[in-house]
VEXNU-184462 format. One record per atom (N, C-alpha, C): atom name; x, y, z. Coordinates in nm, 4 decimals, always signed. Layout:
CA | X | Y | Z $
...
***
This chain:
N | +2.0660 | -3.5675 | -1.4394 $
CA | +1.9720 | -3.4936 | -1.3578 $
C | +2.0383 | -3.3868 | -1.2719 $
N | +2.1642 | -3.4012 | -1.2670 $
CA | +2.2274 | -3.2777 | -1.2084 $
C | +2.2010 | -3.1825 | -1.2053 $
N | +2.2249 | -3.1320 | -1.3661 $
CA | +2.2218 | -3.0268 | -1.4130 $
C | +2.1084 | -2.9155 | -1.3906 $
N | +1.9392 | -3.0577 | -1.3492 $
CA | +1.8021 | -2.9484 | -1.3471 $
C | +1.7753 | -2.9268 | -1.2033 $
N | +1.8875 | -2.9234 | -1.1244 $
CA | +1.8523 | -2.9278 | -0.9706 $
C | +1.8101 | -2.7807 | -0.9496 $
N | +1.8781 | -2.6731 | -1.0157 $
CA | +1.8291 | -2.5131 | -0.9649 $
C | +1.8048 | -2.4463 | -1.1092 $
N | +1.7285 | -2.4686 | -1.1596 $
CA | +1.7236 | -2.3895 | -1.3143 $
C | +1.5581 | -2.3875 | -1.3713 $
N | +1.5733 | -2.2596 | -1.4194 $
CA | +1.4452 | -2.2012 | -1.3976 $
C | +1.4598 | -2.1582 | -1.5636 $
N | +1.3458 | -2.1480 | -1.6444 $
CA | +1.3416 | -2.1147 | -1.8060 $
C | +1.2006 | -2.0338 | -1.7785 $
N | +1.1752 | -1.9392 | -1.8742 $
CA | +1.0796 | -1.8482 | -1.8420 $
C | +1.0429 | -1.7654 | -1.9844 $
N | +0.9432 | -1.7289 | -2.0745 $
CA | +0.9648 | -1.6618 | -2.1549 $
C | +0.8588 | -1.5256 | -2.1155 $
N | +0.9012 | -1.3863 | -2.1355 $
CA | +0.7827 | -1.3288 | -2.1142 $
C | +0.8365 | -1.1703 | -2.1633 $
N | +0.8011 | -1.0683 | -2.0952 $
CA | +0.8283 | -0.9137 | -2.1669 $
C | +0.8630 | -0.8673 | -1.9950 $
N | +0.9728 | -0.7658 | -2.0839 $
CA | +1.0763 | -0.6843 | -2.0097 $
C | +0.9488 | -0.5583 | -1.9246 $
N | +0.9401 | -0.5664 | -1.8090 $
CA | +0.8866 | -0.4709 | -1.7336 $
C | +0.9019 | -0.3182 | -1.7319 $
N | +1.0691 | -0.3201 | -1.7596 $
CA | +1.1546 | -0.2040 | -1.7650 $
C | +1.2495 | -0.1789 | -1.8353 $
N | +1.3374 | -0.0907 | -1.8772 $
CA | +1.4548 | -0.0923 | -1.9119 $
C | +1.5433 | -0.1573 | -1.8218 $
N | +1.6510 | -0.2243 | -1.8313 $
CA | +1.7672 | -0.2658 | -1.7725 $
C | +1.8209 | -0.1723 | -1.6571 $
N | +1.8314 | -0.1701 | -1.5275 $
CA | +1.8960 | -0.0860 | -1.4298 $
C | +2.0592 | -0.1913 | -1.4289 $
N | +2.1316 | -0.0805 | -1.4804 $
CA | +2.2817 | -0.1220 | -1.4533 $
C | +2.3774 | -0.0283 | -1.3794 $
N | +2.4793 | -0.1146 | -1.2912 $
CA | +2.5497 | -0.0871 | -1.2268 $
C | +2.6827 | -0.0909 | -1.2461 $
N | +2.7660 | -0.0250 | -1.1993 $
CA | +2.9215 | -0.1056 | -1.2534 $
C | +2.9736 | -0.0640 | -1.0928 $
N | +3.1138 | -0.1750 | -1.1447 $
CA | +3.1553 | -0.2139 | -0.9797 $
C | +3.3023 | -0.2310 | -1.0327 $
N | +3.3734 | -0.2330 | -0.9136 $
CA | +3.5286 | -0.2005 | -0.9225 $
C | +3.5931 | -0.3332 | -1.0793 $
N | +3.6572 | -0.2667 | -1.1234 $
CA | +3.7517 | -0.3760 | -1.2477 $
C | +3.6520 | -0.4009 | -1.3369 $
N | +3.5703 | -0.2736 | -1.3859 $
CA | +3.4515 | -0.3101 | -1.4863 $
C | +3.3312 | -0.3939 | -1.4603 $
N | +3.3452 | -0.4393 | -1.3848 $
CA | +3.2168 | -0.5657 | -1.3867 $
C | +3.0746 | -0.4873 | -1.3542 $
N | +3.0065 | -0.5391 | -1.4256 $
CA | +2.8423 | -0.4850 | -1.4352 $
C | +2.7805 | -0.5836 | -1.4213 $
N | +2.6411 | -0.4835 | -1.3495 $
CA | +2.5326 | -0.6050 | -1.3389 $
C | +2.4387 | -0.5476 | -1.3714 $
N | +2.3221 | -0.5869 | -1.3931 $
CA | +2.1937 | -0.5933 | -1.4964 $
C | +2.0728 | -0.6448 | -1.3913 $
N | +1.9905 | -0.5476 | -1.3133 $
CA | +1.8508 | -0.5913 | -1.2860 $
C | +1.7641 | -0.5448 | -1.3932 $
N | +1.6499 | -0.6602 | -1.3941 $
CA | +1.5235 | -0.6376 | -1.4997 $
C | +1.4474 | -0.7435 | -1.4446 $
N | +1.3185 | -0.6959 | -1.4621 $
CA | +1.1961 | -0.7439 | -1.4442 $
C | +1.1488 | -0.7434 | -1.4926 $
N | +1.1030 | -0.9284 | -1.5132 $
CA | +1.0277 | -0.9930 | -1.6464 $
C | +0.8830 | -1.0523 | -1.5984 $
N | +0.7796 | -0.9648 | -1.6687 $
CA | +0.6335 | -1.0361 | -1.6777 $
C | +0.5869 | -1.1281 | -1.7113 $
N | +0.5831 | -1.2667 | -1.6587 $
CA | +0.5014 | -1.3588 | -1.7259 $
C | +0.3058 | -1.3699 | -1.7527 $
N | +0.2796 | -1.3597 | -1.8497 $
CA | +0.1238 | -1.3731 | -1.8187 $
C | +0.0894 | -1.5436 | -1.8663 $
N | -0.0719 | -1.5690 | -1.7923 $
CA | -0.0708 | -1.7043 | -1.8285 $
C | -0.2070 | -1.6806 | -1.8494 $
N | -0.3236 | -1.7896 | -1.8474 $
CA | -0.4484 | -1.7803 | -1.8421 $
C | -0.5312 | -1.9027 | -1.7931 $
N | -0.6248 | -1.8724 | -1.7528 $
CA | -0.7103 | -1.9684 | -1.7495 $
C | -0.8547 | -1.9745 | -1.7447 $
N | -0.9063 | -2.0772 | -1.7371 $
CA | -1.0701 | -2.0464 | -1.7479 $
C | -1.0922 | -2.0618 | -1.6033 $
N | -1.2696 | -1.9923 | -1.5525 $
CA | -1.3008 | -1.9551 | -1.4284 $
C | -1.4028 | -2.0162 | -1.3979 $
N | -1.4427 | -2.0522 | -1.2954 $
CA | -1.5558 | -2.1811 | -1.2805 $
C | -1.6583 | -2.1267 | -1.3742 $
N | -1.7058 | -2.0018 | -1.4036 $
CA | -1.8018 | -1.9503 | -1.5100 $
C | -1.7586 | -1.9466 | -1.6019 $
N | -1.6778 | -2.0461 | -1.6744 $
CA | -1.5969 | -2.0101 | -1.8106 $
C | -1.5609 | -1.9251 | -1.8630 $
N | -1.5179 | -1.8153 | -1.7812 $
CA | -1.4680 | -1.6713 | -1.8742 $
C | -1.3152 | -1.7130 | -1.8312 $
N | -1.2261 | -1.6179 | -1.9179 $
CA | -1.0891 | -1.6230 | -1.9662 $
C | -1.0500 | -1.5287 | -1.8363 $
N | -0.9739 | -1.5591 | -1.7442 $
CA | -0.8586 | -1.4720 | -1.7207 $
C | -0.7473 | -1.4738 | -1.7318 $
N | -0.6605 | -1.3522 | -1.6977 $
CA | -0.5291 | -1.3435 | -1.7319 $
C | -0.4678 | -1.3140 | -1.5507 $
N | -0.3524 | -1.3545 | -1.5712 $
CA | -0.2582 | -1.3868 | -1.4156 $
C | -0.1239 | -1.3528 | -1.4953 $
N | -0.0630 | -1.2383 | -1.4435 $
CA | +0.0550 | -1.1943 | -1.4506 $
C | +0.1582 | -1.2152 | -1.3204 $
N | +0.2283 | -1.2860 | -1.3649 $
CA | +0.3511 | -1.3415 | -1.2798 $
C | +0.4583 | -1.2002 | -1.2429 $
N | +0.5800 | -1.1813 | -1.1910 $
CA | +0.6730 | -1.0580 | -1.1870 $
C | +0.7893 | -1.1298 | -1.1129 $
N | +0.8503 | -1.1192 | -1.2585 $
CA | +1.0210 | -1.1973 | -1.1972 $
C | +1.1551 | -1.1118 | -1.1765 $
N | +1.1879 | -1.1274 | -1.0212 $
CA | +1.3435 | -1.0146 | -1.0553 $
C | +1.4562 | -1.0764 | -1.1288 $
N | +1.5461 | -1.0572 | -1.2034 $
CA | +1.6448 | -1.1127 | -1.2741 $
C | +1.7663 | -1.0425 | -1.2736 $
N | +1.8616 | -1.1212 | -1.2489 $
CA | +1.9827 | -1.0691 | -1.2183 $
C | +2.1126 | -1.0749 | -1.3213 $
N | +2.1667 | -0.9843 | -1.4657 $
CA | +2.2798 | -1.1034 | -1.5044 $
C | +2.4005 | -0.9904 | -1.4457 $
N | +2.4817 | -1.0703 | -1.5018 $
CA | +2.6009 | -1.0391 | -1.4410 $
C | +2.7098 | -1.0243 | -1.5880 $
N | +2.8196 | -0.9579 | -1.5701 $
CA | +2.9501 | -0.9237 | -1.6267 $
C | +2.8613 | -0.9298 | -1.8498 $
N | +2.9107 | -1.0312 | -1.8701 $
CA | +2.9030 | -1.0496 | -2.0675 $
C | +2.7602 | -0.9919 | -2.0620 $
N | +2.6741 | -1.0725 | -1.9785 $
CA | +2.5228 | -1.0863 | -1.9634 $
C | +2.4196 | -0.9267 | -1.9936 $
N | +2.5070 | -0.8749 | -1.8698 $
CA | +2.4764 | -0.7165 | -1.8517 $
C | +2.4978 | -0.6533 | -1.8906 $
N | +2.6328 | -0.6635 | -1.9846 $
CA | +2.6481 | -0.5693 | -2.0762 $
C | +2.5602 | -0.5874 | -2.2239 $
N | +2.5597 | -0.7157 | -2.2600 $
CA | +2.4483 | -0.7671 | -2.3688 $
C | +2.3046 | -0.6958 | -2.3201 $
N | +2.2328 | -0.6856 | -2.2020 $
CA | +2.1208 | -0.6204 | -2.1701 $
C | +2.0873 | -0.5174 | -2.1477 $
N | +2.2270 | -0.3839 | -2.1198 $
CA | +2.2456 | -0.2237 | -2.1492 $
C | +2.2207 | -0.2431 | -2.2873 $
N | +2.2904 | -0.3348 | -2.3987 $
CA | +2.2940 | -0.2908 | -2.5075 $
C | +2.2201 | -0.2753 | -2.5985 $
N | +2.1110 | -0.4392 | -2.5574 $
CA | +2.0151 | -0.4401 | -2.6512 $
C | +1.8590 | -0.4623 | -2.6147 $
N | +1.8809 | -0.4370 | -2.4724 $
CA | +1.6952 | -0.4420 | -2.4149 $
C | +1.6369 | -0.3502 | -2.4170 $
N | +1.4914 | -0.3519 | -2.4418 $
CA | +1.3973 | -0.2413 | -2.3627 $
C | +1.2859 | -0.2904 | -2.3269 $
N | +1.2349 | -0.2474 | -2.2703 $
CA | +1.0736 | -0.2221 | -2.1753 $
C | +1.0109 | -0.2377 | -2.3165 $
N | +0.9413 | -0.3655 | -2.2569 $
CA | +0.8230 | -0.4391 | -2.3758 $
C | +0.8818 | -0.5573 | -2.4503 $
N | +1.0034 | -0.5785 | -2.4440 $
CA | +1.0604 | -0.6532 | -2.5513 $
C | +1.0103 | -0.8170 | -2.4986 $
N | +1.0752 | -0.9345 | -2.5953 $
CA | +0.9771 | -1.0448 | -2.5537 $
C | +1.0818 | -1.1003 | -2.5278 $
N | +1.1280 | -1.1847 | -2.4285 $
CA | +1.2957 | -1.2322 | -2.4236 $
C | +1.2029 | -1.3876 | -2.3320 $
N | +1.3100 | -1.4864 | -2.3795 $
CA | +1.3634 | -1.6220 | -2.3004 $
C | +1.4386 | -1.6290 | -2.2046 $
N | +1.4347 | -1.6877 | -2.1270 $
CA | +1.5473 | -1.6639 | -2.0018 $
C | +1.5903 | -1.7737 | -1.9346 $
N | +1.7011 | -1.8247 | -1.9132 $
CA | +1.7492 | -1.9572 | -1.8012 $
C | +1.8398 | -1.9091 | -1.7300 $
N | +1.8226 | -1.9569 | -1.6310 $
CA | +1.9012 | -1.9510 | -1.5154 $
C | +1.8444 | -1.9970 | -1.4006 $
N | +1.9004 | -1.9346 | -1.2805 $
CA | +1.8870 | -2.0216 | -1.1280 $
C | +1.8337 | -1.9309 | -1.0151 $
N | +1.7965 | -1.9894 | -0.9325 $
CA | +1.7238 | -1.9207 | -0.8400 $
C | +1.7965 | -1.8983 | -0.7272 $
N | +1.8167 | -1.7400 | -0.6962 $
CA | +1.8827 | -1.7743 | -0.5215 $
C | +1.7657 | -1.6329 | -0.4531 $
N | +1.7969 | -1.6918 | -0.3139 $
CA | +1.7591 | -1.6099 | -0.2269 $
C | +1.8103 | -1.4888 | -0.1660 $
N | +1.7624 | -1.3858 | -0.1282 $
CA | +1.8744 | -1.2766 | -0.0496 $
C | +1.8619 | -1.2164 | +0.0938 $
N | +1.8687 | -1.2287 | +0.1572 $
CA | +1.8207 | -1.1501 | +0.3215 $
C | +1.8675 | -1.0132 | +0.3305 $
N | +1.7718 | -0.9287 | +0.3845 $
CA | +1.8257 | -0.7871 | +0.3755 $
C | +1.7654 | -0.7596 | +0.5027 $
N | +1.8162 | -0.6518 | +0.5550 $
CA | +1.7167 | -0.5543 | +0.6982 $
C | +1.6724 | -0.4068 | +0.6216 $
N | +1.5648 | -0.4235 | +0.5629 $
CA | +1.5310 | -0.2708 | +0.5637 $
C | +1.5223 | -0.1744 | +0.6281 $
N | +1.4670 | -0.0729 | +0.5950 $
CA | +1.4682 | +0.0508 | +0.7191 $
C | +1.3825 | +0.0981 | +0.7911 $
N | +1.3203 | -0.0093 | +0.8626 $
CA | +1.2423 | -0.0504 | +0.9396 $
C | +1.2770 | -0.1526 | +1.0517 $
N | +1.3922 | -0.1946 | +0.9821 $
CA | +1.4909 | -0.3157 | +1.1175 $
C | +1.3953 | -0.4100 | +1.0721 $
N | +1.3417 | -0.4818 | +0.9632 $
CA | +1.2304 | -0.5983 | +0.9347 $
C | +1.3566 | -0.6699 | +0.8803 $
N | +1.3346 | -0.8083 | +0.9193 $
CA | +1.4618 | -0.8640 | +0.7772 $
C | +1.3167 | -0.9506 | +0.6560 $
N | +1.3607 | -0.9097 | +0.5132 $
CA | +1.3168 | -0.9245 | +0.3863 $
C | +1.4083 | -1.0119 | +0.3606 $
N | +1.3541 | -1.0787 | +0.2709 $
CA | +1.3803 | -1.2212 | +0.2006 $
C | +1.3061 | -1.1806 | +0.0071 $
N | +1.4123 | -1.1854 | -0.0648 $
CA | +1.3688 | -1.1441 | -0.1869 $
C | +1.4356 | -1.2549 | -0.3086 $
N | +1.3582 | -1.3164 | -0.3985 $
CA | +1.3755 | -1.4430 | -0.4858 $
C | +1.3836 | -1.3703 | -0.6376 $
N | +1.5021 | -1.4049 | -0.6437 $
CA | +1.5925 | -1.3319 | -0.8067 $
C | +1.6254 | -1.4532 | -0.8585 $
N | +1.6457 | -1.4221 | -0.9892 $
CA | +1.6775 | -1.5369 | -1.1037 $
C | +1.8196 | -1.4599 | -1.1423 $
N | +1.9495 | -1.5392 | -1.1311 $
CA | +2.0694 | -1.5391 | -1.1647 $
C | +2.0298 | -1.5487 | -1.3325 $
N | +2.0702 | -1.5098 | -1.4184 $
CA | +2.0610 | -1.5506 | -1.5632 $
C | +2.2313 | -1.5863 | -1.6027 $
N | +2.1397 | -1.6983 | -1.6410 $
CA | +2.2572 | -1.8106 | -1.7155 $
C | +2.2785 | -1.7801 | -1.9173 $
N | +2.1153 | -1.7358 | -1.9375 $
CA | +2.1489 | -1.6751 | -2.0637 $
C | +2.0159 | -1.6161 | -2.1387 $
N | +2.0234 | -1.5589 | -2.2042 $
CA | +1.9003 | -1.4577 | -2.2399 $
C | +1.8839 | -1.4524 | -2.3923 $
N | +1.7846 | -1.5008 | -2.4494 $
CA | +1.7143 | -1.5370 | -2.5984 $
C | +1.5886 | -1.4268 | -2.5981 $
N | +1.6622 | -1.3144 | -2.6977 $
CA | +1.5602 | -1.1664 | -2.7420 $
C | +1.5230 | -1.2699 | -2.8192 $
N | +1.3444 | -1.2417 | -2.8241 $
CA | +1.2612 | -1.2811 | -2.9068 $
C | +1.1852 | -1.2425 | -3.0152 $
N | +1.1982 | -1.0712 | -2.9448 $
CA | +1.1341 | -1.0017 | -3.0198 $
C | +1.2016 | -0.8585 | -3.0201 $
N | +1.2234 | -0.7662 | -3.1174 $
CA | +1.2559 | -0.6476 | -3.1154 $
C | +1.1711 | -0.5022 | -3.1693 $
N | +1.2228 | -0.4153 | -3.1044 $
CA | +1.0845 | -0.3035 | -3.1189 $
C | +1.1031 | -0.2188 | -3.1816 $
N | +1.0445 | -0.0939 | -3.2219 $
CA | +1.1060 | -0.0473 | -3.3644 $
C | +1.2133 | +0.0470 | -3.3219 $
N | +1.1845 | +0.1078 | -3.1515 $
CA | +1.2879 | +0.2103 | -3.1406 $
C | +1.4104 | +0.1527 | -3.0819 $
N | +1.4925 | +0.0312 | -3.1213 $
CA | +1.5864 | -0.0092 | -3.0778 $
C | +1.6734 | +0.0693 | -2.9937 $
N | +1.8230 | +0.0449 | -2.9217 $
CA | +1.8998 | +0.1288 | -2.8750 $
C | +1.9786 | +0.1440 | -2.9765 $
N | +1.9799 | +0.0692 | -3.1171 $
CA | +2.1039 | +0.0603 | -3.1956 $
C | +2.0905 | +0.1650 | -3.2985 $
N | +1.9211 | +0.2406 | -3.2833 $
CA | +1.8781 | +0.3228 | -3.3816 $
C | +1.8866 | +0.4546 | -3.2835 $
N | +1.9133 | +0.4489 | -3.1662 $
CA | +1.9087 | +0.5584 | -3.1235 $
C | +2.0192 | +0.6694 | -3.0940 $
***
């Protein structure tokens, strides 16, 4: 039971292209934001839809795997862990913002204008 103390699995479509960064001695990182939709029925039995919006964070192998082969729309799996971040915006407010560390990332689906065709 260790192991499921902070770990989060998620399947859904890429919001955006990959925003990457690089930082001193090569290391890159990879934000993307992943849509989950779900559904349910409504006390009048009609169908709705509820779209979730997850920030995701990978890091170094991760990020470079997600420059290489993501895009906006694609259908991807995701595990990893949850941390928190405190910031002061520019407003002097302090923000509190909930990102998913990715532990590892399963493309599900691919689109016709790949990056590998481009």
């Amino acid at each position: 039971m260790k192991a499921m103390k902070n770990k989060v699995q998620l399947i859904g479509h890429l919001g955006a292209n990959p925003e990457i960064k690089e930082f001193d001695e090569n290391k890159k990182l990879a934000q993307l934001s992943l849509a989950v939709n779900d559904g349910f029925k409504n006390a009048q039995g009609e169908w709705q839809e509820d779209t979730q919006w997850f920030n995701l964070v990978a890091w170094a192998k991760l990020a470079e795997y997600a420059e290489k082969n993501l895009l906006k729309g694609q259908e991807l799996a995701i595990e990893g862990r949850l941390v928190n971040n405190t910031y002061i915006d520019k407003q002097d407010v302090k923000r509190t913002v909930t990102e998913i560390v990715l532990n590892e990332i399963l493309l599900l689906s691919k689109l016709k204008n790949t990056k590998e065709t481009e």
